[in-house]
ZADO-1210 file (C-alpha; in nm, 4 decimals, padded with zeros to 6 digits):
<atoms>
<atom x="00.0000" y="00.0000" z="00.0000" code="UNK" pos="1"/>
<atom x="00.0885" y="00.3520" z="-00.0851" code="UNK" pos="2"/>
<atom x="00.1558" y="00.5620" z="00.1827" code="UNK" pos="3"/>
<atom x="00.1942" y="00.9300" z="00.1374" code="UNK" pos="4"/>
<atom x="00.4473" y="01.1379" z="00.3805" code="UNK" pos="5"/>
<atom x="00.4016" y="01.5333" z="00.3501" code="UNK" pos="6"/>
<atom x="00.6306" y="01.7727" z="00.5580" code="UNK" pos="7"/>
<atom x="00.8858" y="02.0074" z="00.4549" code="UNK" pos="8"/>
<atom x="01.1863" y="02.1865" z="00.6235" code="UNK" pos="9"/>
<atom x="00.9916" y="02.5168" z="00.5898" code="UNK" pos="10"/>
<atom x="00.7640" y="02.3848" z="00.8935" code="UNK" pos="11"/>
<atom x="01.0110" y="02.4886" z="01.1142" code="UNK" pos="12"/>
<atom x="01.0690" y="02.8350" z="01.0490" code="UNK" pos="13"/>
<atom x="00.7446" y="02.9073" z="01.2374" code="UNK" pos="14"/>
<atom x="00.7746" y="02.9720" z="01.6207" code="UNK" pos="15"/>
<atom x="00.5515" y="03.0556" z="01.8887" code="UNK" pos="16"/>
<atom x="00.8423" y="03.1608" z="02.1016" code="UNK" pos="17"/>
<atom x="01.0819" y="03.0395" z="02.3285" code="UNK" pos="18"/>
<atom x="01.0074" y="02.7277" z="02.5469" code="UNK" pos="19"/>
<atom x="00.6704" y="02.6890" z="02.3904" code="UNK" pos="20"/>
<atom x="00.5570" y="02.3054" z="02.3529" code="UNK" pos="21"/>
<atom x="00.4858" y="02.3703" z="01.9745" code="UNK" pos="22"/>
<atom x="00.8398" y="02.3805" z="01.8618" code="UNK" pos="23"/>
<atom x="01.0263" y="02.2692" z="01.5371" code="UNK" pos="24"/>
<atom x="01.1930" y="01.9801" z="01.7557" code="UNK" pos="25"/>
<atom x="00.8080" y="01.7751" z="01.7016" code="UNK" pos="26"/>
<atom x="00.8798" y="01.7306" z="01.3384" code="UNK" pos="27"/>
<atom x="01.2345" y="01.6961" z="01.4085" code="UNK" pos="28"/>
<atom x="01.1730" y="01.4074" z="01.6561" code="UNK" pos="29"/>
<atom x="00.9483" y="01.2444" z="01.4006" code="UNK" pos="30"/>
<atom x="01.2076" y="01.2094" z="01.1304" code="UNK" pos="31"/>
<atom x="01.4743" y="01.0595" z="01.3164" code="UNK" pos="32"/>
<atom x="01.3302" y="00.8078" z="01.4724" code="UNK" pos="33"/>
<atom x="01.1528" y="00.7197" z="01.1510" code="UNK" pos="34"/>
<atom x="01.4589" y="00.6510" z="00.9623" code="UNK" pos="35"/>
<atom x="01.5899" y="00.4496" z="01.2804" code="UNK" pos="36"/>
<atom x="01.2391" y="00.1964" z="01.2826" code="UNK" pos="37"/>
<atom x="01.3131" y="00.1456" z="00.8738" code="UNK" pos="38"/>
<atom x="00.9491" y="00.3177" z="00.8393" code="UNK" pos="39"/>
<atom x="01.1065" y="00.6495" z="00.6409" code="UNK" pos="40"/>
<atom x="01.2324" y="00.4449" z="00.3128" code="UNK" pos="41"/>
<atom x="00.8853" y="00.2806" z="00.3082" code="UNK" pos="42"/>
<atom x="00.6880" y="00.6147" z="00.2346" code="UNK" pos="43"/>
<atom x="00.6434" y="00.8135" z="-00.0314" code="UNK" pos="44"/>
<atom x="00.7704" y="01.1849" z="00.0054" code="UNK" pos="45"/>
<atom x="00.6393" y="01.4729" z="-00.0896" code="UNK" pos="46"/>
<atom x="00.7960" y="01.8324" z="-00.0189" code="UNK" pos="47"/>
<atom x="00.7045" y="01.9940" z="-00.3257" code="UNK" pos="48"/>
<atom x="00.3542" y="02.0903" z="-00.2639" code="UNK" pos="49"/>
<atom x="00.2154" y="02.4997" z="-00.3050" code="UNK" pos="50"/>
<atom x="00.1285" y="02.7462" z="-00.0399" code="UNK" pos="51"/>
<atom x="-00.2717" y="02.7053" z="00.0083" code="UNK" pos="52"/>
<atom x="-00.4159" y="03.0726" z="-00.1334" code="UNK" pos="53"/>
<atom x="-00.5776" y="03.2971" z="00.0327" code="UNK" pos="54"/>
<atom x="-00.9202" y="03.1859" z="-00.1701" code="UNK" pos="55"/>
<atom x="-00.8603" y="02.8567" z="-00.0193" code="UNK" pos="56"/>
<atom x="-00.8211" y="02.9616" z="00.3130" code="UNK" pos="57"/>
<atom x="-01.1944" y="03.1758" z="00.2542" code="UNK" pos="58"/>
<atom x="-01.3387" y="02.8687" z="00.2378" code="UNK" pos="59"/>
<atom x="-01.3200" y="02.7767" z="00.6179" code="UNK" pos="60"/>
<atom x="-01.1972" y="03.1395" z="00.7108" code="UNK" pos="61"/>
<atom x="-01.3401" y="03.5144" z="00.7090" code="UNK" pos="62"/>
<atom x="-01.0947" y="03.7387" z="00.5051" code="UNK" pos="63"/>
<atom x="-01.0409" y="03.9460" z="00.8418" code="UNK" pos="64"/>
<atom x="-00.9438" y="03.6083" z="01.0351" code="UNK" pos="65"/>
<atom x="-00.6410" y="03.5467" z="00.7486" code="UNK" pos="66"/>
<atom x="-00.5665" y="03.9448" z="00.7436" code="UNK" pos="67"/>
<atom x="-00.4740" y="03.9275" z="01.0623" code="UNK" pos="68"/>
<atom x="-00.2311" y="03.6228" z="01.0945" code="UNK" pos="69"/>
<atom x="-00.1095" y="03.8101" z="00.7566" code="UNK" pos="70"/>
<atom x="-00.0419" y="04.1349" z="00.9076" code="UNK" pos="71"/>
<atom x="00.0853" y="04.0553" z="01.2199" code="UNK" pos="72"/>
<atom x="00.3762" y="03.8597" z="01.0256" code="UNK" pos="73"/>
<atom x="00.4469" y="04.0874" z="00.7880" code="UNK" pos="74"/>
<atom x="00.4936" y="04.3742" z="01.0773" code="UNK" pos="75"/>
<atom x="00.7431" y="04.1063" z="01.2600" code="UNK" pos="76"/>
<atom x="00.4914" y="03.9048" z="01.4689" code="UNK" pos="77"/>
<atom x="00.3584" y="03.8653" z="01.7939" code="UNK" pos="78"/>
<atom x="00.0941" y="03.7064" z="01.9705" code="UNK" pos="79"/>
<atom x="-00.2586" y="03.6157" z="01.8658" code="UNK" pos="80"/>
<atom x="-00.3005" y="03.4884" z="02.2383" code="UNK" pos="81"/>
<atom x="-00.1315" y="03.3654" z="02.5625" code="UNK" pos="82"/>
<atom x="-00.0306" y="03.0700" z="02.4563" code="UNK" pos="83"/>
<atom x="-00.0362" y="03.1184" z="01.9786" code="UNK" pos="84"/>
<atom x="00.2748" y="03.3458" z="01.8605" code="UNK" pos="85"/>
<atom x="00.3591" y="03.4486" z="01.5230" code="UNK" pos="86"/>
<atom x="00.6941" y="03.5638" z="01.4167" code="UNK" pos="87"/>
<atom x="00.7798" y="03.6841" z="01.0015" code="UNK" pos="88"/>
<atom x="00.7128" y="03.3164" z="00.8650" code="UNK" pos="89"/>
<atom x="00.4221" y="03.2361" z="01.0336" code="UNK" pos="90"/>
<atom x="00.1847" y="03.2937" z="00.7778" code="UNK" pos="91"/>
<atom x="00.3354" y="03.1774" z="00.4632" code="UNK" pos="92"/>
<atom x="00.4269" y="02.8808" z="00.6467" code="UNK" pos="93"/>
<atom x="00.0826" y="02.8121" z="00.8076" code="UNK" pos="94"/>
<atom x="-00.0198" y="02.8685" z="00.4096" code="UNK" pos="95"/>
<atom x="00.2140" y="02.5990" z="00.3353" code="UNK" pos="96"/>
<atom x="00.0956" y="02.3527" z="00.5905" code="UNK" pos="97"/>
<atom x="-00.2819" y="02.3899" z="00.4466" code="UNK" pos="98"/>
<atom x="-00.1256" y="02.3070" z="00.1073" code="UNK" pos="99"/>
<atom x="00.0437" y="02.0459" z="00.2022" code="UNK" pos="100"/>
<atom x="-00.2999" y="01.8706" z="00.3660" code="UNK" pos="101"/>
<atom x="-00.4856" y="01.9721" z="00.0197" code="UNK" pos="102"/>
<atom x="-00.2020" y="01.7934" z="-00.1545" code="UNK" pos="103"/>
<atom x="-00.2071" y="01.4831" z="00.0255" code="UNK" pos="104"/>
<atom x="-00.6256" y="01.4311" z="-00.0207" code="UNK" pos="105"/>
<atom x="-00.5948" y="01.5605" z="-00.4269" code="UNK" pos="106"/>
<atom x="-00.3440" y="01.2909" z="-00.4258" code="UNK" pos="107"/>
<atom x="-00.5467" y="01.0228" z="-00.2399" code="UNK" pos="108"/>
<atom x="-00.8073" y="01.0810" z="-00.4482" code="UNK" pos="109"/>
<atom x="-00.6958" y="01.0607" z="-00.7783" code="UNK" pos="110"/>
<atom x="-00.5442" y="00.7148" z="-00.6264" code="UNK" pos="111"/>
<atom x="-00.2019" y="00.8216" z="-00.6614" code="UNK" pos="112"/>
<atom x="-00.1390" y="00.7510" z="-00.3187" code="UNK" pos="113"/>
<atom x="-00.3988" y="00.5174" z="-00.1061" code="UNK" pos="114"/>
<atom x="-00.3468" y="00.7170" z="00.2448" code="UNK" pos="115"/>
<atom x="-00.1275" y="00.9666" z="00.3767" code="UNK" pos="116"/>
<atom x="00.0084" y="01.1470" z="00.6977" code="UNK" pos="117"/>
<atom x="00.0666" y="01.5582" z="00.7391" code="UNK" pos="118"/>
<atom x="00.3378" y="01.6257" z="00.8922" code="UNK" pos="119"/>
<atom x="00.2746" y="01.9888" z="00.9684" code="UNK" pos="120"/>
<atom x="00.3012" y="02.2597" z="01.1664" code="UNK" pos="121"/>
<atom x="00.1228" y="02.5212" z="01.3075" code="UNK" pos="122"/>
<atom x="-00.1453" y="02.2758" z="01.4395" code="UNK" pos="123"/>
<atom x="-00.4969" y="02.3520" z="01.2883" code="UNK" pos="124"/>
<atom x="-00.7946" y="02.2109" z="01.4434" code="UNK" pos="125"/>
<atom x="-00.8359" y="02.4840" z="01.7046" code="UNK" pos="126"/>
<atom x="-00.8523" y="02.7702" z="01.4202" code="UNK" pos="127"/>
<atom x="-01.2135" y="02.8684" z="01.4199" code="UNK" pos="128"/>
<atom x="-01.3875" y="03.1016" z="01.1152" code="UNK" pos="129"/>
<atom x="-01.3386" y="03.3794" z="01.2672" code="UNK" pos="130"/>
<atom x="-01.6821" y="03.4955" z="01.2883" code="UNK" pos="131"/>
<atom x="-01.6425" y="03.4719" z="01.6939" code="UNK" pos="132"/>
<atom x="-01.4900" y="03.8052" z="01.8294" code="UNK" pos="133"/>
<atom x="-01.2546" y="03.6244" z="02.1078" code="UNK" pos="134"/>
<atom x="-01.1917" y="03.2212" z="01.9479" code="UNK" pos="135"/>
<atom x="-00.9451" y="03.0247" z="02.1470" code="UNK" pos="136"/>
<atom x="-00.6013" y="02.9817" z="01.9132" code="UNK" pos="137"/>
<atom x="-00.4596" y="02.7260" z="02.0748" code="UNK" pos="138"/>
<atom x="-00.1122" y="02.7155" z="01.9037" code="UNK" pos="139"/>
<atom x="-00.3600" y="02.7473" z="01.5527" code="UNK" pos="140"/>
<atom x="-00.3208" y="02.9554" z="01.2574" code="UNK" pos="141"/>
<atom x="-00.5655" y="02.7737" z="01.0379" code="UNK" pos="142"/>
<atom x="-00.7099" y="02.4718" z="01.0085" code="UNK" pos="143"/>
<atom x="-00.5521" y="02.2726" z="00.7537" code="UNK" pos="144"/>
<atom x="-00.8056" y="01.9408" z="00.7905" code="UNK" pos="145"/>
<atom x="-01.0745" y="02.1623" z="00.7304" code="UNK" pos="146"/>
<atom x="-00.9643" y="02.3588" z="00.4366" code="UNK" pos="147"/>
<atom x="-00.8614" y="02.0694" z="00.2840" code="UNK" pos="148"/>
<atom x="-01.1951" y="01.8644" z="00.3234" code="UNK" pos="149"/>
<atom x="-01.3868" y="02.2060" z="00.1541" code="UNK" pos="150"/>
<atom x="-01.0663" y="02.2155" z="-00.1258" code="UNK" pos="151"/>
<atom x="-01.2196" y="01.8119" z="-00.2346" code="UNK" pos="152"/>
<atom x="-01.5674" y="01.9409" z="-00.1963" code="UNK" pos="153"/>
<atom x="-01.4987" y="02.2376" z="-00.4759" code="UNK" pos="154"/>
<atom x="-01.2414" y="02.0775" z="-00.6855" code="UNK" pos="155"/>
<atom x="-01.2675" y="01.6572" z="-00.6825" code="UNK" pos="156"/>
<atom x="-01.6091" y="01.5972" z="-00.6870" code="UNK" pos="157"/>
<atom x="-01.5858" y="01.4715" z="-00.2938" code="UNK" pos="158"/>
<atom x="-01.9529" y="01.5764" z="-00.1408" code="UNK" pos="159"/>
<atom x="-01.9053" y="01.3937" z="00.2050" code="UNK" pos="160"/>
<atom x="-01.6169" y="01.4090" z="00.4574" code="UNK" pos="161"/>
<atom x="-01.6083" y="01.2841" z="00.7899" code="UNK" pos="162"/>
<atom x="-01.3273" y="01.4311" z="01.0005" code="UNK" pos="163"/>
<atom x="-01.2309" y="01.2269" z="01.3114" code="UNK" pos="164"/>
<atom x="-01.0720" y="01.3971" z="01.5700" code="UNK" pos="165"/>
<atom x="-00.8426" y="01.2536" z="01.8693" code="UNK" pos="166"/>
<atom x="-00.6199" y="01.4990" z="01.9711" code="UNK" pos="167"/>
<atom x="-00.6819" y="01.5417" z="02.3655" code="UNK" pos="168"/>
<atom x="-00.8364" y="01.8548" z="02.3344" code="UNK" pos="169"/>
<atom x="-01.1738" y="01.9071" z="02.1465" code="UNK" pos="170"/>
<atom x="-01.1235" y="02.0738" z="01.8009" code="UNK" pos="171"/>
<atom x="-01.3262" y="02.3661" z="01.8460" code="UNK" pos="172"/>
<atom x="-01.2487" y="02.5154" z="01.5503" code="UNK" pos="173"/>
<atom x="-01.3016" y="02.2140" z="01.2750" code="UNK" pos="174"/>
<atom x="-01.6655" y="02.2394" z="01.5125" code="UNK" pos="175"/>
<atom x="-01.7445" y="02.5801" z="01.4647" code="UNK" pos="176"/>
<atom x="-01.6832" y="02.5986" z="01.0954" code="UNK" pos="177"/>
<atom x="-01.9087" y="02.2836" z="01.0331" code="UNK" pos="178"/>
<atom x="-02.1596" y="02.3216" z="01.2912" code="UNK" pos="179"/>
<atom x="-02.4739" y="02.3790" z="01.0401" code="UNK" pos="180"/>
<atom x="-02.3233" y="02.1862" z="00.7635" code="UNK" pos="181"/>
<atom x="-02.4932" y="01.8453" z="00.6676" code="UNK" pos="182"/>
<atom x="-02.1893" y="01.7243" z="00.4024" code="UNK" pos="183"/>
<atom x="-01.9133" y="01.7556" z="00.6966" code="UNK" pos="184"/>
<atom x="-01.9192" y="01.4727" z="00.9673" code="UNK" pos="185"/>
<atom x="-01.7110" y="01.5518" z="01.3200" code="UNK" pos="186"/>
<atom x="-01.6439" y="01.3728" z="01.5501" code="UNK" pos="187"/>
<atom x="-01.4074" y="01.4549" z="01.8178" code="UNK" pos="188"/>
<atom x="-01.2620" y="01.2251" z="02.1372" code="UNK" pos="189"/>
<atom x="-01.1418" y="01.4747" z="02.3784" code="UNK" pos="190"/>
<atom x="-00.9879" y="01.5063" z="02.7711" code="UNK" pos="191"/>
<atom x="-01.2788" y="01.7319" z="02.9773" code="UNK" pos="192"/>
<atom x="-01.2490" y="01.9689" z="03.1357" code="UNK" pos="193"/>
<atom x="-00.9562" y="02.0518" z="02.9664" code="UNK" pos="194"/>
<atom x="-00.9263" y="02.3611" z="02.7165" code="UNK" pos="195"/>
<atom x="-01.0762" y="02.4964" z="02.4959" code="UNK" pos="196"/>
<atom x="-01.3700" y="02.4103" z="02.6881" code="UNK" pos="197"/>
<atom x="-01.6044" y="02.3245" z="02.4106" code="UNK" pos="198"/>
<atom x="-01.6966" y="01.9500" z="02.3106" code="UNK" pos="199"/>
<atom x="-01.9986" y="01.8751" z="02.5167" code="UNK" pos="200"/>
<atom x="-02.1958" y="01.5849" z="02.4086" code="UNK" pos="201"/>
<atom x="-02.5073" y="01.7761" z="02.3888" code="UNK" pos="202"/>
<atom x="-02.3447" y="01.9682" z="02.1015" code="UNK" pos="203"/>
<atom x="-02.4221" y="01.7674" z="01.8001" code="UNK" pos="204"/>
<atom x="-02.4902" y="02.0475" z="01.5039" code="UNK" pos="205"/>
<atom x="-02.7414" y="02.3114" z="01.3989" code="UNK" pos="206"/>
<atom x="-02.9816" y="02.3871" z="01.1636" code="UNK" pos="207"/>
<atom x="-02.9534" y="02.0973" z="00.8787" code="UNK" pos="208"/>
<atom x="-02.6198" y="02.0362" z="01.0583" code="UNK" pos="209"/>
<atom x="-02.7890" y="01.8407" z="01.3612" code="UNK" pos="210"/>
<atom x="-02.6308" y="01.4939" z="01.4173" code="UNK" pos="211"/>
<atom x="-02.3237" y="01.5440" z="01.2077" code="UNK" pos="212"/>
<atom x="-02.1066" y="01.6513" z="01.4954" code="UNK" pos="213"/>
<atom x="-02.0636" y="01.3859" z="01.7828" code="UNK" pos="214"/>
<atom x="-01.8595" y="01.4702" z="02.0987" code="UNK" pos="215"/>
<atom x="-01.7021" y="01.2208" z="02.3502" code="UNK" pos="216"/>
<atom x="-01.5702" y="01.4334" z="02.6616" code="UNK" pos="217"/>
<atom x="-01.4062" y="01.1622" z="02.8441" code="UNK" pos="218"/>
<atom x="-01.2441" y="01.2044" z="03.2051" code="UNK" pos="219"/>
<atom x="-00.8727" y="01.2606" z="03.2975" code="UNK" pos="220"/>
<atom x="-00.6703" y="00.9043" z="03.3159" code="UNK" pos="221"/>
<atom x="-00.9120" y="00.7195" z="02.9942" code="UNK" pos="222"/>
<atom x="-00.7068" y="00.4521" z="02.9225" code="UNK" pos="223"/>
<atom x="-00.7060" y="00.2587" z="02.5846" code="UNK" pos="224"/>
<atom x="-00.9751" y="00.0055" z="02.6580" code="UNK" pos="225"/>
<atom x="-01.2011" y="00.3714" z="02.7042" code="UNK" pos="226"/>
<atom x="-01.1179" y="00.5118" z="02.4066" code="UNK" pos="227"/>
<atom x="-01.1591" y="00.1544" z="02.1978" code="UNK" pos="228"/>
<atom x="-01.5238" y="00.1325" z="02.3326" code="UNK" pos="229"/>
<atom x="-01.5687" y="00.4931" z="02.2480" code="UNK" pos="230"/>
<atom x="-01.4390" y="00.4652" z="01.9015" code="UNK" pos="231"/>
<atom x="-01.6537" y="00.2093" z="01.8026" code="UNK" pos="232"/>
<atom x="-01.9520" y="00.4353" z="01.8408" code="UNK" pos="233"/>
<atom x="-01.7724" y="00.6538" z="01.5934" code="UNK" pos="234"/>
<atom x="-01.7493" y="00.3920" z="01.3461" code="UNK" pos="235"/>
<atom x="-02.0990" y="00.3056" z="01.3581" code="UNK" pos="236"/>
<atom x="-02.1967" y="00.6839" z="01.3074" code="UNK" pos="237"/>
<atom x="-01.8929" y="00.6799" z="01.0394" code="UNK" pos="238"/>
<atom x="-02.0479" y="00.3695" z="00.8285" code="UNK" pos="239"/>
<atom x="-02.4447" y="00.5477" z="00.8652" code="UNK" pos="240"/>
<atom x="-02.3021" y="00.8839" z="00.7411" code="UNK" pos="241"/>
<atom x="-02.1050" y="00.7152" z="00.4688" code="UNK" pos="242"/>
<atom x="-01.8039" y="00.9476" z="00.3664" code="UNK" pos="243"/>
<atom x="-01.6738" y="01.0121" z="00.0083" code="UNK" pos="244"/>
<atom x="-01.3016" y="01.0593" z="00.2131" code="UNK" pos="245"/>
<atom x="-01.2332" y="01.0343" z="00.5906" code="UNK" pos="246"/>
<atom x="-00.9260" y="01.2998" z="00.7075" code="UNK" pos="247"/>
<atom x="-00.7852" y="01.2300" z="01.0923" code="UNK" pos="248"/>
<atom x="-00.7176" y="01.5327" z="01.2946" code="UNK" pos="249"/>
<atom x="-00.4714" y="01.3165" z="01.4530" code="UNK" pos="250"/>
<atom x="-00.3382" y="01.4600" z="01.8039" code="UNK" pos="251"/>
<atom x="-00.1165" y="01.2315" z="01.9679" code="UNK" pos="252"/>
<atom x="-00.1385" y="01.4459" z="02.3273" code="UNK" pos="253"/>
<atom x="-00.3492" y="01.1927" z="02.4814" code="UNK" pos="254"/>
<atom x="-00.0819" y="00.9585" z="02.5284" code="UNK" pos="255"/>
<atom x="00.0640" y="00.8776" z="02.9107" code="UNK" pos="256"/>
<atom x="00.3154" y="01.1508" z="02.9801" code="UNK" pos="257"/>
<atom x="00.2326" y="01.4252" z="02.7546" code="UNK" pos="258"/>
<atom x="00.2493" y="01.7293" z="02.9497" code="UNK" pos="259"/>
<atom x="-00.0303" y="01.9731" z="02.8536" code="UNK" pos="260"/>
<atom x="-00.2775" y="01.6764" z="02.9380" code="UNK" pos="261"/>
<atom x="-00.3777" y="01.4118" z="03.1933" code="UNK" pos="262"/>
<atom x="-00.4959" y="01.0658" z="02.9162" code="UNK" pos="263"/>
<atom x="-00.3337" y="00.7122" z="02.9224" code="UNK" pos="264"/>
<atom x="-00.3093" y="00.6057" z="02.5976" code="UNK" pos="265"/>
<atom x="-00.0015" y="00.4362" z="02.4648" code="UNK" pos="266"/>
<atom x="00.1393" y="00.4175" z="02.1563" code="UNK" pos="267"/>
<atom x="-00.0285" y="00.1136" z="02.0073" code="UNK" pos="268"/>
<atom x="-00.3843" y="00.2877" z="02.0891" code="UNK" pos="269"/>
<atom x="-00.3154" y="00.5470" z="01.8357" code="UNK" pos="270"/>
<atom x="-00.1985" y="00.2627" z="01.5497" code="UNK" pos="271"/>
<atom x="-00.5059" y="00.0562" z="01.6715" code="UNK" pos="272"/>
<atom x="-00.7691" y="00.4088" z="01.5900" code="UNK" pos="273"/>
<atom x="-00.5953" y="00.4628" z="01.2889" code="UNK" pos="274"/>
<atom x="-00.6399" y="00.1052" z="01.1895" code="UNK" pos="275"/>
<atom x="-00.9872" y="00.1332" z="01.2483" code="UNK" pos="276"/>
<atom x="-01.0181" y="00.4589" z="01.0457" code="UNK" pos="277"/>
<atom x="-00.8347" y="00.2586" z="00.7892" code="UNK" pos="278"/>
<atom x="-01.1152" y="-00.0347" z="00.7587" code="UNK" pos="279"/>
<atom x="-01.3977" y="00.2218" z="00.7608" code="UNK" pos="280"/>
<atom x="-01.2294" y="00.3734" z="00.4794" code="UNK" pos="281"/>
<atom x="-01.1664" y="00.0332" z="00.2649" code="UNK" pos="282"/>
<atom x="-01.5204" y="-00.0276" z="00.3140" code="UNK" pos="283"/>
<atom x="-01.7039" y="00.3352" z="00.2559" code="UNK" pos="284"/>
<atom x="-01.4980" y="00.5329" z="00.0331" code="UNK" pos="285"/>
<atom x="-01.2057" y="00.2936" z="-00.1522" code="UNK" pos="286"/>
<atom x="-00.9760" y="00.3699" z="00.1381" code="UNK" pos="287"/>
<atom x="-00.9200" y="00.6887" z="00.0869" code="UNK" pos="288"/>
<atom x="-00.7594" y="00.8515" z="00.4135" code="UNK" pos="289"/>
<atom x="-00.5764" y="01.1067" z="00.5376" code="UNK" pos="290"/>
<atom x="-00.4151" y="01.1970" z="00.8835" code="UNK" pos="291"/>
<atom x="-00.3348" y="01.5687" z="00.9560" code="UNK" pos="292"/>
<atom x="-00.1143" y="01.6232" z="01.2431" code="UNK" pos="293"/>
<atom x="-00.2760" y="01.7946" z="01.5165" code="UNK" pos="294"/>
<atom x="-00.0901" y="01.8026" z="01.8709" code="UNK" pos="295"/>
<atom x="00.1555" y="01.5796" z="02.0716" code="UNK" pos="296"/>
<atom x="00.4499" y="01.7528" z="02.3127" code="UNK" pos="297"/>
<atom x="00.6008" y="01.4888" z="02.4307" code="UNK" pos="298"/>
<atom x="00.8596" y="01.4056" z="02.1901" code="UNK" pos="299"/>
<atom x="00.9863" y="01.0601" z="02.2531" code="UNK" pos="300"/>
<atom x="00.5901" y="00.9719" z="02.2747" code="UNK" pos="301"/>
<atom x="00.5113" y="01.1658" z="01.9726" code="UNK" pos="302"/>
<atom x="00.7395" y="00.9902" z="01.7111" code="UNK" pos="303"/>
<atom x="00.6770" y="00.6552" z="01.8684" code="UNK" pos="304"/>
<atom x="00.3296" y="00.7239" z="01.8236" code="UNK" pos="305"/>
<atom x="00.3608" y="00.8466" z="01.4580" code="UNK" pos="306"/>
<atom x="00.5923" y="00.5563" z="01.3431" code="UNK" pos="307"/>
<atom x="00.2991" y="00.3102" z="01.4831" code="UNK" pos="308"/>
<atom x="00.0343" y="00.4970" z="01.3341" code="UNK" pos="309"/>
<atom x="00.2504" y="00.5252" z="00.9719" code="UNK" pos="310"/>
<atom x="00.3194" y="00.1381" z="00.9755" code="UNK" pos="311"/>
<atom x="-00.0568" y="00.0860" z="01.0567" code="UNK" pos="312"/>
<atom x="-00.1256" y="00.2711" z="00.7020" code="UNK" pos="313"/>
<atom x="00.1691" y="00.0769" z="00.5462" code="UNK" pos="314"/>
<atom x="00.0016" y="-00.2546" z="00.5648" code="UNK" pos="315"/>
<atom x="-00.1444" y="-00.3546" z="00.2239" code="UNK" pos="316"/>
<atom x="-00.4173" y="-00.6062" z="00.4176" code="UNK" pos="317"/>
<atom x="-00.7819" y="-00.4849" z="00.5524" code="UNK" pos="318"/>
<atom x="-00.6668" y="-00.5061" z="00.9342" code="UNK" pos="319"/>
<atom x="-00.8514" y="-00.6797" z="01.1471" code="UNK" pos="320"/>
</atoms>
């Protein structure tokens, strides 16, 4: 099986400042200790991919939501929030990162490619529309996985996309944007209370949007068995909403030990939701899957993670 691998060096010109968790080092970490497991020479690599534009970004994003990321840059950057910086790269590179997700689904589904993982950075799924006065950030420029699914909407004839979601905190943004929106399907696994806050299971969508968004707030110290009961519900939501292409908002920060959260999961959990994903895909939409990276500050966790997850999408069986 084809698997797709999309990062590029430019990734790590972005900073949020010193000491913050979402440093170049993530991507960093990855890379090595994929070429020690052997999993690196397996892939195949793209680096070549263009920026998103800013008409792409409009699809997910209001023009003053991308003006200001842009401005801020281009006067030397600063910070969005407490906890999101920019500096002078930010916003070509957060550009570059939503590129590189459209990429890897316009690839998956013209069947180059049968999967693929983003390796990107800024993380996305917190970037709301912007039609909120005071959104959380949360380390977020823009959200790539949702850009991307409205890019194979427009362009590839894609009318359905289920994102999945389980990054340990709830993905307010890919939320907000699809809240009222019947063709999107989100579903999010999530640590509560834990920020942003949002993710209740009483929110489930508005409008002709109701039942397309599914939350699982699950307590401090869920363990793998929790999150393997839990993500079977998904799948039987997954399978009734039936998905032209299913894109992962994959967060590894719910594993033991990360430190901006308080989950138990361990490395194999991840490879074991991503095989999952992987079925529901062979069976509802020719396979076609992509995993965005969302969060994971832990490094030796992170890259452990990502190599399971990656050999996972290697395998050229259904798992079972």
């Amino acid at each position: 099986m084809k698997t797709g691998y999309f990062s590029s060096p430019q990734f790590l010109l972005h900073q949020n400042g010193a000491d913050h968790p979402e440093r170049p080092e993530r991507l960093e970490s990855l890379e090595k200790v994929l070429k020690i497991t052997g999993t690196w020479e397996k892939l195949v690599h793209f680096g070549d991919f263009p920026e998103a534009s800013e008409d792409d970004l409009a699809l997910c994003h209001t023009r003053a939501h991308i003006e200001r990321v842009k401005q801020l840059a281009q006067n030397g950057g600063g910070n969005l929030d407490g906890d999101t910086g920019v500096n002078e790269h930010s916003f070509r590179v957060a550009k570059l990162a939503s590129g590189a997700a459209i990429d890897a689904v316009k690839r998956v589904v013209a069947g180059e490619i049968q999967n693929a993982f983003v390796a990107n950075r800024p993380c996305g799924h917190h970037a709301e529309s912007g039609r909120r006065a005071h959104s959380p950030w949360g380390f977020c420029l823009f959200n790539h996985a949702a850009i991307a699914a409205r890019v194979a909407q427009r362009d590839l004839g894609i009318e359905r996309v289920a994102i999945l979601d389980f990054d340990v905190h709830h993905g307010n943004g890919t939320q907000e944007i699809f809240y009222d929106d019947p063709s999107v399907f989100f579903a999010s696994l999530h640590q509560s209370p834990l920020f942003p806050g949002t993710g209740a299971a009483e929110e489930r969508g508005a409008g002709a949007g109701v039942g397309t968004t599914l939350n699982f707030p699950l307590p401090a110290s869920s363990n793998g068995v929790v999150y393997r009961a839990v993500w079977e519900k998904v799948g039987v939501a997954v399978r009734e909403f039936r998905p032209d292409l299913i894109t992962l908002s994959a967060g590894f920060d719910a594993h033991l030990g990360d430190p901006l959260a308080g989950m138990a999961l361990q490395s194999e959990d991840f490879a074991w939701l991503s095989r999952e994903a992987k079925n529901w895909a062979a069976d509802l939409c020719g396979g076609k899957l992509v995993a965005v990276l969302e969060g994971g500050y832990k490094l030796s966790s992170l890259a452990e993670s990502v190599a399971f997850t990656l050999e996972t999408l290697l395998r050229d069986d259904k798992s079972t």
